[in-house]
C-alpha positions in Angstrom: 0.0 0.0 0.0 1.0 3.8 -0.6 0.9 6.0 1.9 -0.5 9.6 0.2 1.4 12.6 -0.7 -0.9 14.7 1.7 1.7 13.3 4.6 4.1 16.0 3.3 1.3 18.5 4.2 0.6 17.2 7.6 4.0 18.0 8.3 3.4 21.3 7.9 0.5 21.7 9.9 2.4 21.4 12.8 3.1 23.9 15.1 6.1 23.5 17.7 4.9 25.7 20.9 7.1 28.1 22.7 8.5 27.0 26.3 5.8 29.6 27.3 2.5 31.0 27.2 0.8 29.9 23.3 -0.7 32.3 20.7 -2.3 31.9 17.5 0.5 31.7 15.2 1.8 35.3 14.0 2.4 34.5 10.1 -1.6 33.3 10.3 -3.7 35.6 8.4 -7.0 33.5 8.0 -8.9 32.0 10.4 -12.1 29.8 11.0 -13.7 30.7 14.7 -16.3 28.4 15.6 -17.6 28.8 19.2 -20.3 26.5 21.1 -22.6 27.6 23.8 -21.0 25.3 26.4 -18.4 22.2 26.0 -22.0 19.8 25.6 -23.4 21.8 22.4 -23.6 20.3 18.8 -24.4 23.4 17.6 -21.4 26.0 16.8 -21.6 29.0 15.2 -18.9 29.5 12.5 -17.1 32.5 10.9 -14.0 32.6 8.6 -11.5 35.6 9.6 -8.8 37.3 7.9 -6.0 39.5 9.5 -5.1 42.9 7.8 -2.6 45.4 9.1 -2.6 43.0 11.9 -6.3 43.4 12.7 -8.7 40.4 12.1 -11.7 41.1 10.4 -14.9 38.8 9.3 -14.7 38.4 6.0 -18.8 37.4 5.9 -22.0 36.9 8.1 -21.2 33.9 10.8 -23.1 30.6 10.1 -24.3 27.8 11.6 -23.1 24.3 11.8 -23.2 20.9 13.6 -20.3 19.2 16.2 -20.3 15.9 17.9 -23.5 14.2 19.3 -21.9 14.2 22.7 -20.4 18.1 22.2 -16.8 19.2 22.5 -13.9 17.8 24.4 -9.6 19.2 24.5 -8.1 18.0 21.1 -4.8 17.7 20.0 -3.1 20.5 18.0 -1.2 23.1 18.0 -2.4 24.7 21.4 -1.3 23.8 25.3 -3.9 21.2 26.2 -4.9 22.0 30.0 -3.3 20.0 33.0 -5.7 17.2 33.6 -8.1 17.7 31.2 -9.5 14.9 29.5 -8.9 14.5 26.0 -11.0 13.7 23.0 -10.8 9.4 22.2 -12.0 7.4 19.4 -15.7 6.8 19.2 -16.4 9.5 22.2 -18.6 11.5 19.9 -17.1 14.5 20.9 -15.7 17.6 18.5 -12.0 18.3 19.5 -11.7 21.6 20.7 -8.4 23.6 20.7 -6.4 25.3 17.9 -5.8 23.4 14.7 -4.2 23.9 11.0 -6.3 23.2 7.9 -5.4 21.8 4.7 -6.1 19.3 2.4 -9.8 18.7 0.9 -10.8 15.2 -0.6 -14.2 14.8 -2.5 -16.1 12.7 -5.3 -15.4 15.5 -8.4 -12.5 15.5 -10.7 -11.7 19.6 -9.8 -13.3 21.8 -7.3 -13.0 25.5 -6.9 -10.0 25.7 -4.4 -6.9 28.2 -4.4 -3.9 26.8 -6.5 -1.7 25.7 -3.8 -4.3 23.9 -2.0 -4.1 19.9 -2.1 -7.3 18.1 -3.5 -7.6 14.3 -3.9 -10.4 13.0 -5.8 -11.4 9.8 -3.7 -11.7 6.4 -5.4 -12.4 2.9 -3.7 -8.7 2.7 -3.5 -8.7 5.6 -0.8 -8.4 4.6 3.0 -8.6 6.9 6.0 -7.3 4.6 9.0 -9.2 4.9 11.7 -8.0 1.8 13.6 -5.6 3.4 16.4 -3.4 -0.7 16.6 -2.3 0.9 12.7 0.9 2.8 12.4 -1.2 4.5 9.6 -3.7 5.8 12.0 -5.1 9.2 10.9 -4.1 8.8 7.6 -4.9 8.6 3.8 -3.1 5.5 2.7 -3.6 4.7 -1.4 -3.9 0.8 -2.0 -2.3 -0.5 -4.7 -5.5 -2.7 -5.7 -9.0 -2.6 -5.0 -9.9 -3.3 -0.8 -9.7 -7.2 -0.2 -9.8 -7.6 3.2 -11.9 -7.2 6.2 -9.9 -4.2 7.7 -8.9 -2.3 4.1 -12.9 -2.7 3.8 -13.5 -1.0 6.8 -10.8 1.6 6.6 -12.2 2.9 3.2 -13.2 6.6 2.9 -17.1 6.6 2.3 -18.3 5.9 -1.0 -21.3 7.5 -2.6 -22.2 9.1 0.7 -23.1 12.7 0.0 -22.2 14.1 3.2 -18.2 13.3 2.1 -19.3 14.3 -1.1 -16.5 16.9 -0.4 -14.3 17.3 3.0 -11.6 19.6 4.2 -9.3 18.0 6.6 -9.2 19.4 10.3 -5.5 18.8 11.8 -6.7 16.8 15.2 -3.8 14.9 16.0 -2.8 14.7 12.9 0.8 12.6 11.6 3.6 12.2 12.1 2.7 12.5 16.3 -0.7 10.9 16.2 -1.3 9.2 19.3 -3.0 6.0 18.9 -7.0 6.3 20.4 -6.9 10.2 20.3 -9.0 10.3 17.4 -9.0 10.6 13.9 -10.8 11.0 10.6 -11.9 14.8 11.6 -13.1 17.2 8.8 -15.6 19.7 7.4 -17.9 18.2 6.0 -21.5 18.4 4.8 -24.5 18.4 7.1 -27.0 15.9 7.0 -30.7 16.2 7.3 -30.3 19.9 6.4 -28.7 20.7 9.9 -31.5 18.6 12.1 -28.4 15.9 13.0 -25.2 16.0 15.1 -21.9 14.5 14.0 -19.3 11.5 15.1 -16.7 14.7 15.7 -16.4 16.5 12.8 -17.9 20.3 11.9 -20.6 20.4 9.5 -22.4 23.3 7.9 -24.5 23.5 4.6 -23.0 22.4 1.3 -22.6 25.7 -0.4 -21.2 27.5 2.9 -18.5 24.9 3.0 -17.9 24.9 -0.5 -17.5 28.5 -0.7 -15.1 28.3 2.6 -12.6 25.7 0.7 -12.5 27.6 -2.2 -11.3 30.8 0.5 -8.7 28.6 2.3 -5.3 29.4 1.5 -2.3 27.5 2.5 0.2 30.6 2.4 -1.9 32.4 4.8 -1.4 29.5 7.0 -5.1 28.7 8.1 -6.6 27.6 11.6 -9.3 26.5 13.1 -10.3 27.4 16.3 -13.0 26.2 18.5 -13.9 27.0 22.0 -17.1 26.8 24.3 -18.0 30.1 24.4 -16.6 31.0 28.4 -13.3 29.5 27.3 -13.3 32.0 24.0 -13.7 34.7 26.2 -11.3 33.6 28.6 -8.5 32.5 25.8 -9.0 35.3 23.0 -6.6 37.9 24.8 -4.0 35.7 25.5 -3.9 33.5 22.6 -4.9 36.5 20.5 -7.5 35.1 18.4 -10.2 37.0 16.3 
């Protein structure tokens, strides 16, 4: 099997934190806030910023979307994760909360509308995302080399002719080459299903033309984030961490 080229981007999306206090980045200039009423919300509201003159500024009205069934829980990315907190797992349900690059978008179409130095992978039934944490592929896209024959490369293969992963933009929770085995994985935006009525596994979901106007904003050489918070820890974080 073939490990994917997008490894090369993970790298990237990496962050090594100071020995000190963490901030957002200073060579970020775009980022997606999404804030939840409390840490057991599936509902967040969403909003893509961009910094100017070192000022971030919307650049459009917030929407809504969808988190995990079970709300958030403390990801891993590029921000301090809080002494003794508890951590998000495989198959909690939970959205990973926290600070975390963007990049990479896999869907169903031979070309989307994207900006050129953004990675997309049309998905075939040769396209795995591992979610099985015994794997030393977990959390990744892994390209077979022939079409899934067994049980496991059956069960690790991306979603086929599901319109919810029609299209997906990846979401760096503990993403390679550190992923910690059970800390989740397979987290993206994606498309909402039952026009907004249900929750997720983990990932963010919004409307389909929402996210496919956000992809086709997301640019790597403004060096995008994500960021979401329950709204008290926003408000407690955004000074310090100087977020939008």
């Amino acid at each position: 099997m073939l490990i994917s080229h997008f490894r090369l981007l993970f790298l990237t999306l990496i962050t090594l934190l100071p020995a000190g206090a963490f901030e957002l980045p200073a060579a970020s200039s775009q980022c997606v806030l999404g804030i939840a009423d409390n840490w057991d919300s599936s509902k967040v509201t969403l909003c893509l910023y961009q910094k100017n003159d070192g000022q971030w500024k919307p650049a459009a009205q917030p929407w809504q979307g969808r988190l995990g069934k079970s709300g958030l829980v403390w990801g891993l990315g590029a921000h301090p994760v809080p002494s003794g907190a508890t951590t998000k797992k495989e198959g909690d349900w939970r959205s990973p909360a926290g600070v975390f690059g963007i990049g990479g978008v896999w869907g169903t179409e031979a070309s989307i509308r994207k900006t050129p130095k953004l990675p997309y992978r049309q998905v075939t039934a040769r396209d795995l995302w591992v979610e099985d944490p015994s794997s030393p592929q977990y959390n990744q896209n892994v390209i077979l080399d022939h079409d899934p024959a067994t049980d496991w490369e059956k069960k690790q293969q991306m979603k086929q002719n599901d319109p919810a992963h029609a299209i997906q933009l990846f979401i760096a929770h503990n993403a390679p080459p550190k992923a910690v085995p059970g800390a989740g994985s397979s987290i993206f935006f994606h498309i909402w299903r039952g026009g907004g009525s249900k929750p997720t596994a983990g990932c963010t979901t919004m409307e389909e033309t929402k996210l496919r106007w956000l992809i086709a904003q997301i640019d790597p050489a403004k060096h995008p984030y994500y960021v979401l918070l329950p709204k008290a820890e926003y408000e407690k974080l955004r000074g310090a961490w100087k977020l939008p």
